[in-house]
N, C-alpha and C positions, 0 to 999 in steps of 0.2 A: 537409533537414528543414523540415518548413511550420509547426509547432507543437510547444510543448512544453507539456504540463497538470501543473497542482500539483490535488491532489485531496486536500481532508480528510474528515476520516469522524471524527466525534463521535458517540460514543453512552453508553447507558447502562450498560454495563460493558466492562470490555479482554475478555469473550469476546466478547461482539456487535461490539465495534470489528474482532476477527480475524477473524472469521466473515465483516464485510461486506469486508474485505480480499481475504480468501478467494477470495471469489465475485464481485470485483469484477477483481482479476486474471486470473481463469480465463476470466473473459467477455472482458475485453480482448486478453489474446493470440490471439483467435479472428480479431481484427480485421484487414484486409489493412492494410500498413504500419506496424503497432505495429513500430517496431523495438527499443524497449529501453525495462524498466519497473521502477525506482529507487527507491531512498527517504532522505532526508535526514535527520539527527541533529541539527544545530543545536547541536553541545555539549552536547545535552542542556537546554537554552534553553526548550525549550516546553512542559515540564513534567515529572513521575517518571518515565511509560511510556517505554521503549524496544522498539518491538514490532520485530521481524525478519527479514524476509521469507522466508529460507529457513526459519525453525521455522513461520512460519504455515504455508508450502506443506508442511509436512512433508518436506524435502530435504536 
């Protein structure tokens, strides 16, 4: 692996945060060598949201 990216996404409400989630995974896996795309919890540490990736994707 050459890199690994932390990506945040602030917005102005938890649908625009899903939405750009959304659309920001769908683009990435298009990518040659994406091999695995994650998300971290932190205990719950970085605030109330707990968004999750398979209900974004609908999965």
């Amino acid at each position: 692996m050459n890199a690994v990216l932390e990506i945040v996404i602030n917005g102005l409400s938890e649908d625009a945060v899903k939405e750009a989630m959304r659309k920001g995974i769908k683009a990435a896996v298009k990518v040659k060598g994406v091999k695995k795309i994650t998300a971290g919890n932190y205990g719950g540490t970085l605030g109330k949201y707990h968004l999750k990736l398979h209900e974004i994707l609908g999965l």
